[in-house]
VEXKETOR-822357 format. One line per field, with one value per residue (C-alpha): x negated, y, z negated; residue number from 1; residue in one letter. Coordinates in steps of 0.2 Angstrom, whole numbers. Layout:
<nodes>
px <- (X|...)
py <- (Y|...)
pz <- (Z|...)
i <- (NUM|...)
aa <- (A|...)
</nodes>
This chain:
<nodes>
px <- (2|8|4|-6|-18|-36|-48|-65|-75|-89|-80|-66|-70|-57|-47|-29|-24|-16|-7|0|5|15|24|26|32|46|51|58|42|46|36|45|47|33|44|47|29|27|15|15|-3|-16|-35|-44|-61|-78|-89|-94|-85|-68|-55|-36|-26|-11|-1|-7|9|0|8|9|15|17|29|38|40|41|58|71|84|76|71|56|56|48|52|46|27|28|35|50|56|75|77|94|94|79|84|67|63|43|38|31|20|13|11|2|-18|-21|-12|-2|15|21|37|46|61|73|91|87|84|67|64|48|38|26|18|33|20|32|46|57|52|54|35|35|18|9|8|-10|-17|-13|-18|-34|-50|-63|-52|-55|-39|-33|-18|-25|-14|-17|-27|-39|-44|-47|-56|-67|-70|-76|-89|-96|-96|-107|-118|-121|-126|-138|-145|-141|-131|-136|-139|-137|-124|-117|-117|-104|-90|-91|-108|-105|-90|-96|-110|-106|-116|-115|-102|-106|-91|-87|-103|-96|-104|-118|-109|-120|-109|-95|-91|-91|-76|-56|-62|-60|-75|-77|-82|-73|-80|-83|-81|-97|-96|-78|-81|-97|-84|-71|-83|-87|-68|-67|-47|-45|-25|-14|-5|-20|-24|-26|-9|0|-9|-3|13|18|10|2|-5|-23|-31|-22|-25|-44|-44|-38|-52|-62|-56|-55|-36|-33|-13|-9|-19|-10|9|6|2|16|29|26|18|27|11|-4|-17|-12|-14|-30|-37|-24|-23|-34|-39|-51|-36|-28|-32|-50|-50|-42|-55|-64|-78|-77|-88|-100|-109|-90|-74|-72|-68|-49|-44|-56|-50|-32|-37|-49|-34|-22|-32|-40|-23|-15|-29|-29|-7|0|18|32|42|60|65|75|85|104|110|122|137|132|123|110|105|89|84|64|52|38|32|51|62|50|49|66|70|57|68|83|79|71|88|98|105|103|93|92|78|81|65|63|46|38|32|36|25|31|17|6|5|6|-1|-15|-30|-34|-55|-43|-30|-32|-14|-16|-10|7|10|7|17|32|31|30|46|56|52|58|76|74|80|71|81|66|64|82|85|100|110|103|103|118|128|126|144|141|131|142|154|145|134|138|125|113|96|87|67|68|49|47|41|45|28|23|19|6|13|-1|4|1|5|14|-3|-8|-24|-14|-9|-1|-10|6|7|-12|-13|2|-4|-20|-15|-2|-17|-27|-15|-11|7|16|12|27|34|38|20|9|-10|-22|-40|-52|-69|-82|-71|-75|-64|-56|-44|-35|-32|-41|-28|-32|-23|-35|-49|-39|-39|-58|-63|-52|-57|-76|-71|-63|-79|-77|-94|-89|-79|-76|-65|-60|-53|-50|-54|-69|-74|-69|-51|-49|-32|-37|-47|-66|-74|-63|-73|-90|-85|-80|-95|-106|-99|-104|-88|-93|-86|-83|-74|-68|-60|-43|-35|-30|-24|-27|-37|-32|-41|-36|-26|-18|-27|-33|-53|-54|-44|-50|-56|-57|-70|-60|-64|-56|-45|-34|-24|-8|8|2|-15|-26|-34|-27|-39|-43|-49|-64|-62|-75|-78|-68|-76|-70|-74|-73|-62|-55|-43|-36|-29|-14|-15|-6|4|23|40|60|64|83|94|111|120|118|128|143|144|144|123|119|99|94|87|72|79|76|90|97|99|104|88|85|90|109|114|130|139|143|135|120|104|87|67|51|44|62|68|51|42|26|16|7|10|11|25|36|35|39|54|59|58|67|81|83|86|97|107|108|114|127|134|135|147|159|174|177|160|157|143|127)
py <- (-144|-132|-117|-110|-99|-101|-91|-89|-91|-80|-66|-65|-54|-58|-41|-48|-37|-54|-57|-41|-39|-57|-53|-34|-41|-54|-40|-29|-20|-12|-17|-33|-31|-39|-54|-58|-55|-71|-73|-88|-86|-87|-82|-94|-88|-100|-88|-73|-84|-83|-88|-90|-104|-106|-119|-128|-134|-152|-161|-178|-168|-176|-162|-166|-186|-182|-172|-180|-169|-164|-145|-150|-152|-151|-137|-125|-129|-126|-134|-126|-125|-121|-113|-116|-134|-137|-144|-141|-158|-154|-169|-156|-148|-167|-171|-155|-159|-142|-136|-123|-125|-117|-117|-102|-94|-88|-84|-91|-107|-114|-118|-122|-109|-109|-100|-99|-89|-74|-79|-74|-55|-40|-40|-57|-60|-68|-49|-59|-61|-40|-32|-41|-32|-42|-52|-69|-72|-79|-88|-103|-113|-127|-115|-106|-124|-128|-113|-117|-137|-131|-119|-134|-144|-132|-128|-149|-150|-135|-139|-120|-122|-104|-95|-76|-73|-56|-48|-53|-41|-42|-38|-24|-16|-19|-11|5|17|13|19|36|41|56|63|64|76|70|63|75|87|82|74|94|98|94|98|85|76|70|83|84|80|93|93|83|72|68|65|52|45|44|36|20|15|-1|3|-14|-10|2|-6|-15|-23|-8|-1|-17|-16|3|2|16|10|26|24|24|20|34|48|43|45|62|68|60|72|87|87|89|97|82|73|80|79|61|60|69|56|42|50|64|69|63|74|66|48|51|57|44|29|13|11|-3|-15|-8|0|0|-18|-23|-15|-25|-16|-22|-33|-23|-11|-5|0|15|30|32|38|54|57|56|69|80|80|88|100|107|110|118|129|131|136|119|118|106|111|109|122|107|100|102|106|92|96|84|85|75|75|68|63|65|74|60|50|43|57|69|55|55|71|75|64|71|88|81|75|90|85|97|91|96|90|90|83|85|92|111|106|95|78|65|57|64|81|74|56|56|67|82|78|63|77|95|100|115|105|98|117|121|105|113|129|117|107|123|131|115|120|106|115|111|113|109|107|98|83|71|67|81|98|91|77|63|64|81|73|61|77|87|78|66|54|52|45|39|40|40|31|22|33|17|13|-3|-11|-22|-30|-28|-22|-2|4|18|24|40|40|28|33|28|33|41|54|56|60|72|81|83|88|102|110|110|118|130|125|126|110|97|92|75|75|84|85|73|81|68|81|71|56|37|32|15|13|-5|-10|-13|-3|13|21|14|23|38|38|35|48|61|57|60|78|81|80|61|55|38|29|12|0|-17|-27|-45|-54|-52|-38|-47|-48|-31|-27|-5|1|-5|15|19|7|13|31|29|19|34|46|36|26|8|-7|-25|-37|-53|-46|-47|-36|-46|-32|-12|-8|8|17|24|37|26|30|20|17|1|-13|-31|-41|-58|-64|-73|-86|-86|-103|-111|-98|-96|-94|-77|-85|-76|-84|-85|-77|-91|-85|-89|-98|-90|-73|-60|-43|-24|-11|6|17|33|36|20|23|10|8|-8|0|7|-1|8|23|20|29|23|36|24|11|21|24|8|6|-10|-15|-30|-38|-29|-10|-9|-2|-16|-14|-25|-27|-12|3|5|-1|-6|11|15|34|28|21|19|15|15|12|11|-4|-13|-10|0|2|13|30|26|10|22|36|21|17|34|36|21|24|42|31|20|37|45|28|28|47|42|28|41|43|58|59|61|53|61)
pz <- (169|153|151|133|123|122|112|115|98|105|107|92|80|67|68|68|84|90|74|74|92|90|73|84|99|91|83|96|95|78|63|54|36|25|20|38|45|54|69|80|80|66|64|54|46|41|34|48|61|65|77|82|85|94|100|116|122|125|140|128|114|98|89|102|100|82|82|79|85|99|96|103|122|139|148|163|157|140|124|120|101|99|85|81|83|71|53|44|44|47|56|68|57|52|69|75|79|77|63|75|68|53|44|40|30|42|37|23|28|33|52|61|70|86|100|112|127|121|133|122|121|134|141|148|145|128|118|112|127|131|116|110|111|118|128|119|119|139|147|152|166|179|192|177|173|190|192|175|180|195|188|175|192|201|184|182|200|199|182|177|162|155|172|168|157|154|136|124|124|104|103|114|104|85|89|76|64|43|35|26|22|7|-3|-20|-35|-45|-61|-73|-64|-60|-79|-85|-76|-68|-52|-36|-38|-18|-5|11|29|38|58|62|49|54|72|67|56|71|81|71|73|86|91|89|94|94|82|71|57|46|53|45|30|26|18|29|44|48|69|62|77|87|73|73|91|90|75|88|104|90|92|74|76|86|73|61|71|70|50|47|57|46|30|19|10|20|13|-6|2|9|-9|-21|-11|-15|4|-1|-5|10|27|24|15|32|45|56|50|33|33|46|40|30|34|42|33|36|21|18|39|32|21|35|46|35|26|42|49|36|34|53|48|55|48|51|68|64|78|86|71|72|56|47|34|23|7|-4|-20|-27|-44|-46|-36|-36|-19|-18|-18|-8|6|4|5|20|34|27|31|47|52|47|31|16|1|-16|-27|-47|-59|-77|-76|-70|-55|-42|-40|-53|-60|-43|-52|-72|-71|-60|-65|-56|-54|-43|-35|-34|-41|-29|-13|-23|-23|-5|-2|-12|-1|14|7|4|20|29|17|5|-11|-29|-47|-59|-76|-75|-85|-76|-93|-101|-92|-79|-80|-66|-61|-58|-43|-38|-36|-27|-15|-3|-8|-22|-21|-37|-37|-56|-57|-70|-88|-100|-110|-114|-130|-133|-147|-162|-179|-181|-164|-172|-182|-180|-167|-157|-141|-126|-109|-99|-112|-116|-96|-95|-109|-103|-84|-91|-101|-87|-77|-88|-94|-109|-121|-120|-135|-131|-122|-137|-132|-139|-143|-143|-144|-154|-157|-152|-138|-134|-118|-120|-99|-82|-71|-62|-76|-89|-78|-79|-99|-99|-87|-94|-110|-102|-97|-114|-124|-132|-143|-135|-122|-120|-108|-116|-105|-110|-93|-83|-71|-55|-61|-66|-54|-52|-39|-37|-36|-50|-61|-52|-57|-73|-78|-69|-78|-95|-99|-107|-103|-113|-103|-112|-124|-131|-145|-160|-173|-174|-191|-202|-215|-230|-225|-212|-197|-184|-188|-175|-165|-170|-156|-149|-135|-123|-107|-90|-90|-76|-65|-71|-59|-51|-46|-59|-72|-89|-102|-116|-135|-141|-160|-170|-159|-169|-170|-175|-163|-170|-164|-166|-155|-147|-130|-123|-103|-100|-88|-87|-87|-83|-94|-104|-90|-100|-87|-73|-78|-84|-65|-60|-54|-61|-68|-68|-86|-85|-84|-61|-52|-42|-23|-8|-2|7|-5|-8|-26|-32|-30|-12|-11|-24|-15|-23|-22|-26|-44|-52|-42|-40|-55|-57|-40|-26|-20|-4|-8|-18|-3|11|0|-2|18|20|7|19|32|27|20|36|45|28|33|51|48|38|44|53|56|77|85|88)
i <- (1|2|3|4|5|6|7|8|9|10|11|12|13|14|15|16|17|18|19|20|21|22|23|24|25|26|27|28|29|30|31|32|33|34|35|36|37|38|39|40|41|42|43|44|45|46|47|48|49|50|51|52|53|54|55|56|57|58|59|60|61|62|63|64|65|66|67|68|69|70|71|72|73|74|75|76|77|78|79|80|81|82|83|84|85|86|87|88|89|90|91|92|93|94|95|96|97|98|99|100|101|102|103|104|105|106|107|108|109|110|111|112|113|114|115|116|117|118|119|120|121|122|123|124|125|126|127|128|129|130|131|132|133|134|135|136|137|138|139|140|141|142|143|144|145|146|147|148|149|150|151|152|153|154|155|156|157|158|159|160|161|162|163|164|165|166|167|168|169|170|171|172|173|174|175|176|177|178|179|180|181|182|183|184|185|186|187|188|189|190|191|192|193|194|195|196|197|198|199|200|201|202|203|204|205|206|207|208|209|210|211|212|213|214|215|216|217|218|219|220|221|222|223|224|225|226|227|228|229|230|231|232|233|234|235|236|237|238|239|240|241|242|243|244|245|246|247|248|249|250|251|252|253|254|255|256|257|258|259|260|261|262|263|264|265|266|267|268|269|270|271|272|273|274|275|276|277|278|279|280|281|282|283|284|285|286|287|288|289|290|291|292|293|294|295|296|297|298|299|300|301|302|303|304|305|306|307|308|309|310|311|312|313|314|315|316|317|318|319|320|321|322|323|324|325|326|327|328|329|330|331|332|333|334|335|336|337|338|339|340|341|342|343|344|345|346|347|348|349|350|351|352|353|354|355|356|357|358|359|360|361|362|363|364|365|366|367|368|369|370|371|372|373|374|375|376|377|378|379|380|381|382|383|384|385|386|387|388|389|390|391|392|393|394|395|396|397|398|399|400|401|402|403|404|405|406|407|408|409|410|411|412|413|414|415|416|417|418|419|420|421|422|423|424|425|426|427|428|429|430|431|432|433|434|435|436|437|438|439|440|441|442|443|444|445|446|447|448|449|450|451|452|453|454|455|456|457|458|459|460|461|462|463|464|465|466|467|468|469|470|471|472|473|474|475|476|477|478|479|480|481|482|483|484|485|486|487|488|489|490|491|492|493|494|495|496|497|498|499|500|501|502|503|504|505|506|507|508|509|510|511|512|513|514|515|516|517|518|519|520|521|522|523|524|525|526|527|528|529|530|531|532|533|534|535|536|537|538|539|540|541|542|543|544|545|546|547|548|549|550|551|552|553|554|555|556|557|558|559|560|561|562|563|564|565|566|567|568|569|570|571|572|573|574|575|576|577|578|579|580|581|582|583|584|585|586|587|588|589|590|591|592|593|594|595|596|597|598|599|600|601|602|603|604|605|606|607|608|609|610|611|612|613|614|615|616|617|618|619|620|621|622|623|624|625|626|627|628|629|630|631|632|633|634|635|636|637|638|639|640|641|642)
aa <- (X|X|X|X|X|X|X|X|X|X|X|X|X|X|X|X|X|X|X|X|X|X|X|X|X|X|X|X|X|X|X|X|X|X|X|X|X|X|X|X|X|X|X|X|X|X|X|X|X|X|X|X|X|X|X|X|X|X|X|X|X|X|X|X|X|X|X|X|X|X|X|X|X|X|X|X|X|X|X|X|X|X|X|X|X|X|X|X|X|X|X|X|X|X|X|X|X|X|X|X|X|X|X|X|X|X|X|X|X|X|X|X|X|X|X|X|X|X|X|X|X|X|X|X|X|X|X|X|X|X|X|X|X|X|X|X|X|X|X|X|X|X|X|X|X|X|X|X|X|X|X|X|X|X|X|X|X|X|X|X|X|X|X|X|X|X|X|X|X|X|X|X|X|X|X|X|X|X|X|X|X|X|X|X|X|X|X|X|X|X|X|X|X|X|X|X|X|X|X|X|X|X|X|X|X|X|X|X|X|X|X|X|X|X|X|X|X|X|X|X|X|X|X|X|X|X|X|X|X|X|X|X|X|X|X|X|X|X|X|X|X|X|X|X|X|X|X|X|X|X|X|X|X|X|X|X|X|X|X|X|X|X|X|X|X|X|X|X|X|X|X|X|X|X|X|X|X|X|X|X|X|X|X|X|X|X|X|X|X|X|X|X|X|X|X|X|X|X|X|X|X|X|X|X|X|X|X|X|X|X|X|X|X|X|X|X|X|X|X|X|X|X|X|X|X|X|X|X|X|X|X|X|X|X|X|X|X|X|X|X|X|X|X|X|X|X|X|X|X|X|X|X|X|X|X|X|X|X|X|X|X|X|X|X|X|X|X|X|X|X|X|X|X|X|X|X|X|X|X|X|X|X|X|X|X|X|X|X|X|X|X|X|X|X|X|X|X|X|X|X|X|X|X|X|X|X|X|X|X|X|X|X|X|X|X|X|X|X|X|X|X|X|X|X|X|X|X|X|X|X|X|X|X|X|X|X|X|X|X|X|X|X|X|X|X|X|X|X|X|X|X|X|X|X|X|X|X|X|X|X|X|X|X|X|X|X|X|X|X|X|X|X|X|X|X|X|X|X|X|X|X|X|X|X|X|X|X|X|X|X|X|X|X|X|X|X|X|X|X|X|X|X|X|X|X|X|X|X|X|X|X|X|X|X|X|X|X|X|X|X|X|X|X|X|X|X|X|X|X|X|X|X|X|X|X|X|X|X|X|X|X|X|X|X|X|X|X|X|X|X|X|X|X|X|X|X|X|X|X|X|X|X|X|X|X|X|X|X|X|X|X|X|X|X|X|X|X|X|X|X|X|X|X|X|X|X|X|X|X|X|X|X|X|X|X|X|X|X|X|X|X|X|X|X|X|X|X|X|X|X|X|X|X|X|X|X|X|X|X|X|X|X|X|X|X|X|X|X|X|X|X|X|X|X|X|X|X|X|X|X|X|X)
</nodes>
């Protein structure tokens, strides 16, 4: 009799961990890329309930009878699929009873996919079966349904079909505490003030936080979900032992700026949107432990260790000082090889230190960080303009390799007639402007300060960044502040406690609402942006629904200064291509699918070759490109092996 996977419906607890240990596991237990995560089993959901489902290797198979070139066969009792002989053909997947073959893209062509009981991998055993939680998912073969037909046998005969049973596993495990999570300031107060507006755990409230997590896996759900994939999991098992250096030792190997993820990162449409405890009473708190792990060991002196690293000859140079090039330059210096930072601004950071508020990040902890980076020998020249203050062949002269984490600054344009009037003002520069007065630095000319004291308020977006604009607009002593947004709330694409914050704090919002023209008065200011209410239509190719105007629903709304957060595009970098780095038609640095461009010492990431995105996606492809640099210097000639 074949083999196969059984789950039990009772006891599955929809967390993925089988999902993840497959996709893990045929992946020579490395995490696969996310274009290339494909397990061989699926959790389906209805409602609450949820449940995997595998192949079940049926001795009269269909799939198999179905192939015509016989990828399908019998074999040692189990359906074997042959990879290599399968043509894509997907009479399998038609003939499958329970939907438990897919078809995938794999070198670049489309083949179809099953359970394979993980033959193919080092362990020998289905990696579902080891790593689920509550055990639901077993290796059922010809003795285990022996052994269960005799049970149903003895229970028929007796009459007992309940008998004592013992407790669900799964009832047993998900029993957990509320979420509680950060206490945040009273918006009365918080709305006065820069200041971080969440308050840290503190030892007791972190362990009660440590304690609701399930460990579904060492590698879980909320592991995959993080662009890094941070070991969640084991970090919150450490908070909970009170072994925060390890804790923190373990941040720091997949993360360069842990205690700035913890605070910047929209865990909700990440880790914590992934929790098992999502849906049970809320996720556990993994991003405000992210941040309790870090500050407590820095205040407790915790530094990176690189006693142990052997120095390298080789050099790299680094253009921008955001998530990218400070992810980057973090596993250089990790693996011996000398980094030099150079950024146009005063500070390291990027858009960390001048885009996102400081009631959001304490720019204090960007200036530790710096002390931390320099003290690991990674070298900083600020205020230094590439094609400005030093010429990009200067670079390629120089260094060895370059790495470009450029971000992108480009602003864009809605389109409407007067976006050049005075009062009109795009959000990047309203933010930077803001942030250097705050911090005490000298104004920007290209970044002037905006003083919106008294004024009426409109921000045009629904990203975090249009939250940004209203809330610092709050701070900065507005008469008004209104969000227009022309789809509804639920499609809004920033983060769901950034809306609640801002609408605490006494930001208005209209949804529906799409600008039609910008309205000047006499002197050629900007007085108010004419409206148009809108209705969600069909989805268009991205899945979201296409606003729809409303014939007849033109208004004015009054506004005085008129705030454009419709998110950021590349910056003009005509240096780039004089050396041979080719953009694609958009202005993003082209790569070859990991992070080397078209020059063979040039490699790129983060915002400027996929467009506008996460802190955390723009650090993971700095880390990356580092990666890929060091393999780069290694293949050198001349260079010895390590």
């Amino acid at each position: 009799m074949n083999r196969f996977i059984t789950v039990d419906a009772r006891e599955c607890i929809g967390c993925h961990a089988c999902e993840v240990a497959c996709a893990v596991a045929h992946n020579q237990q490395t995490w696969p890329d996310k274009t290339a995560f494909f397990p061989r089993i699926r959790v389906v959901f209805r409602g609450a309930e949820s449940v995997a489902v595998a192949c079940r290797h049926c001795n009269d198979a269909p799939c198999v009878d179905s192939c015509p070139v016989a990828a399908l066969t019998h074999r040692e009792q189990e359906i074997h699929l042959d990879e290599a002989l399968c043509i894509g053909c997907k009479n399998c997947v038609l003939a499958c009873p329970f939907g438990a073959i897919e078809m995938v893209t794999a070198e670049q062509r489309g083949i179809a996919q099953k359970c394979d009981l993980c033959e193919s991998t080092a362990q020998g055993q289905p990696a579902c079966v080891t790593h689920c939680p509550t055990q639901a998912v077993t290796l059922m073969d010809g003795e285990a349904l022996s052994t269960l037909r005799q049970y149903r046998q003895r229970a028929t005969a007796s009459g007992d079909f309940g008998g004592v049973q013992a407790p669900l596993r799964s009832q047993a495990l998900l029993v957990r505490p509320e979420r509680k999570g950060a206490a945040k300031l009273p918006a009365d107060q918080r709305k006065n003030h820069f200041n971080e507006i969440y308050l840290a755990l503190d030892a007791r409230q972190a362990t009660r936080e440590s304690e609701r997590c399930l460990y579904c896996a060492d590698k879980a759900w909320c592991n995959w979900t993080c662009p890094l994939h941070n070991a969640i999991p084991d970090f919150i098992r450490l908070v909970n032992r009170g072994e925060i250096l390890a804790a923190a030792e373990l941040c720091h190997q997949t993360s360069s700026l842990p205690e700035l993820c913890g605070r910047v990162c929209p865990q909700d449409r990440l880790c914590e949107g992934a929790c098992t405890m999502q849906p049970r009473g809320g996720a556990v708190s993994i991003g405000n432990l992210e941040r309790y792990i870090t500050d407590s060991a820095l205040a407790q002196g915790w530094r990176p260790d690189l006693s142990a690293v052997q120095p390298r000859p080789e050099r790299v140079a680094i253009v921008g000082a955001g998530p990218a090039g400070l992810g980057c330059a973090d596993l250089l210096a990790r693996s011996g090889i000398q980094a030099t930072v150079f950024d146009r601004h005063p500070e390291i950071g990027g858009l960390l230190t001048f885009g996102i508020p400081p009631f959001k990040l304490d720019k204090q902890l960007l200036q530790t960080r710096r002390e931390i980076f320099s003290a690991m020998g990674i070298r900083f020249q600020l205020n230094c303009e590439i094609g400005r203050d030093i010429a990009f062949n200067t670079l390629l002269e120089e260094f060895d390799a370059v790495f470009l984490g450029v971000g992108t600054y480009g602003l864009m344009a809605a389109g409407l007639e007067h976006e050049d009037a005075p009062g009109v003002v795009q959000a990047l520069p309203f933010l930077i402007a803001s942030t250097r007065r705050v911090m005490g630095l000298e104004e920007d000319p290209q970044t002037p300060f905006i003083d919106v004291t008294s004024k009426r308020v409109v921000v045009l977006g629904g990203g975090d960044t249009a939250m940004d604009c209203l809330r610092t607009s709050v701070r900065s002593g507005a008469a008004s502040v209104t969000c227009a947004y022309r789809r509804d709330e639920a499609s809004m694409p920033g983060s769901k406690k950034e809306v609640i914050n801002a609408r605490e704090e006494g930001a208005e919002f209209l949804f529906n609402v799409q600008p039609q023209y910008i309205a000047l008065d006499r002197r050629g200011r900007v007085k108010g942006v004419g409206m148009i209410k809108t209705c969600m239509g069909e989805p268009g190719p991205d899945g979201r629904r296409r606003p729809q105007p409303i014939a007849g629903s033109e208004f004015v709304l009054p506004a005085q200064i008129l705030i454009m957060a419709f998110g950021f595009q590349p910056h003009p970098m005509p240096w780039l291509t004089r050396h041979g780095v080719r953009c694609d038609d958009w202005g993003l640095i082209e790569t070859d699918g990991s992070t080397r461009t078209s020059h063979p010492r040039v490699f790129a990431g983060g915002d400027a070759v996929h467009g506008a995105d996460l802190v955390v996606t723009a650090m993971a492809a700095g880390r990356q490109a580092a990666r890929d640099i060091v393999a780069f210097l290694d293949d050198q000639p001349g260079r010895e092996a390590g």
